[in-house]
C-alpha positions in Angstrom: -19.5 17.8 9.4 -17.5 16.4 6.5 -14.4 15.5 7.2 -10.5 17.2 5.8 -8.8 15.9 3.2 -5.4 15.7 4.0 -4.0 14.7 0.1 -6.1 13.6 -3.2 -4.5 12.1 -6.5 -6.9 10.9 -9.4 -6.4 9.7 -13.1 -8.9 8.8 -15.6 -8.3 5.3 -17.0 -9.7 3.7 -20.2 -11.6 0.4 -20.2 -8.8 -1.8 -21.2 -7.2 -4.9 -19.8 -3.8 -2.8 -18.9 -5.6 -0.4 -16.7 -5.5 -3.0 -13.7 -1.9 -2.2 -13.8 -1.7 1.2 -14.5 -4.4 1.4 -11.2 -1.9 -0.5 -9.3 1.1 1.6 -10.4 -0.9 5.1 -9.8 -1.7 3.9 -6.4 1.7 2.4 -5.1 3.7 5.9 -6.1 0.9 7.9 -4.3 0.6 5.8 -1.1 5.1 5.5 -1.9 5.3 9.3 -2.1 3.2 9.8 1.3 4.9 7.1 3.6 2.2 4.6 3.5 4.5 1.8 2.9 2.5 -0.5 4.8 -1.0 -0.5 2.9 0.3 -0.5 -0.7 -0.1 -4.1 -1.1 -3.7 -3.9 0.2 -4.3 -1.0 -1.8 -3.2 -2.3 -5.1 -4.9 -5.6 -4.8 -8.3 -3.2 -4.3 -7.0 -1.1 -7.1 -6.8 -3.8 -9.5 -10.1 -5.6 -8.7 -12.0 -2.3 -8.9 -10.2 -1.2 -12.0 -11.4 -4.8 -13.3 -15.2 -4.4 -12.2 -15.1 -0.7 -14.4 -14.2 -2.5 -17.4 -15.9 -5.3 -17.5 -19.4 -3.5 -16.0 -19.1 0.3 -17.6 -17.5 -0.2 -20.9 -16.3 3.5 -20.3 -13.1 5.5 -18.9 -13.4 5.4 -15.2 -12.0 7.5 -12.6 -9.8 6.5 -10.3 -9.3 8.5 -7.1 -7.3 7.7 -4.0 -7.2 10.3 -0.8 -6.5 10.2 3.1 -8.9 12.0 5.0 -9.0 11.9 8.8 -7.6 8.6 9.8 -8.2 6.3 6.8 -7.2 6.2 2.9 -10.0 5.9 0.7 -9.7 4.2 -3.0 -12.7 5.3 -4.8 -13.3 4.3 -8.8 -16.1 6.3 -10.2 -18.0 5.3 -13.6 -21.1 6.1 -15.5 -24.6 5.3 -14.8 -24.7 1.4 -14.8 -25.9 -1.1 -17.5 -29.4 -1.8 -17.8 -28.8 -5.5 -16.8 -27.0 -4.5 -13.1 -29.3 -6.2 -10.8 -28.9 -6.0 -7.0 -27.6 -9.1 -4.3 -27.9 -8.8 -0.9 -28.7 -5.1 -0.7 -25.7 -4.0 -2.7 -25.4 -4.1 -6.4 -24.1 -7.3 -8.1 -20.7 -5.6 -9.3 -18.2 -8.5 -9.5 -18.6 -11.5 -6.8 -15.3 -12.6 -6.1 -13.8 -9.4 -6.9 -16.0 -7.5 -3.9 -15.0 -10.8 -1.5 -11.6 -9.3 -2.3 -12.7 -6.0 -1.7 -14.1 -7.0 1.3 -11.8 -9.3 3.0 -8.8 -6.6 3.1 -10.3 -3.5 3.5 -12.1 -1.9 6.3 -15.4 -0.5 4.6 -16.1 -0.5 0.9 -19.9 0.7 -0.7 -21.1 2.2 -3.9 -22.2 5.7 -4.0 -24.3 6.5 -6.8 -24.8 10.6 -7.6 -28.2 12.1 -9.1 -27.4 11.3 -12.7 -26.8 7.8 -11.5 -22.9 7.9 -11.8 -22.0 5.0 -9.7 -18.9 5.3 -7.3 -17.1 1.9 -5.8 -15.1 2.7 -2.6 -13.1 1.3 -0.1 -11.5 2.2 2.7 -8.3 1.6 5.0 -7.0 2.6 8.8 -4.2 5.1 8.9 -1.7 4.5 11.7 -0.7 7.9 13.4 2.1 9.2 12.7 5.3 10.0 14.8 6.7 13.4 14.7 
């Protein structure tokens, strides 16, 4: 059973060095505007690392989507189909090194999703606490 989206906010970003910040603003008024004070700083880092893995491995306008669906916020940046020279490490593609250790080290899952067409999407997710009444 797939699981209810609760909110969703995306933009479309171009492949340029100031669209780490513009990922990092987009998320922080999002997760601002629904009282998730507590995981913008997380969520911004993530932004900005993912928004710097797009441009430096699509070349392309990316997608960047953010939503909370049942218990956890998911940050999800979604290219085109990936460069000829993409090669895999350790069962996962080879998108960024030090930027996935990021990835990895401050949220709770992360993966890459790639559709039929072979648009890849690089996603990562965080706990939700409940919330009081």
């Amino acid at each position: 059973m797939a699981q209810a989206t609760v909110w969703a906010h995306a933009t479309v970003l171009p492949p340029e060095p100031a669209s780490a910040g513009k990922a990092r603003d987009f998320v922080c008024l999002h997760l601002v505007e629904h009282r998730l004070l507590y995981l913008v700083e997380d969520i911004r880092l993530v932004a900005s690392e993912m928004a710097t893995i797009a441009m430096v491995h699509v070349h392309e306008s990316f997608t960047l989507s953010l939503e909370e669906v049942e218990g956890a916020v998911r940050i999800m940046v979604t290219e085109g189909a990936p460069p000829p020279d993409d090669h895999v490490v350790g069962g996962r593609p080879d998108l960024g090194g030090q930027a996935l250790s990021v990835v990895d080290g401050v949220s709770c899952a992360w993966g890459v999703d790639a559709d039929d067409n072979g648009a890849r999407s690089l996603w990562a997710s965080f706990a939700v606490r409940a919330r009081s009444s």
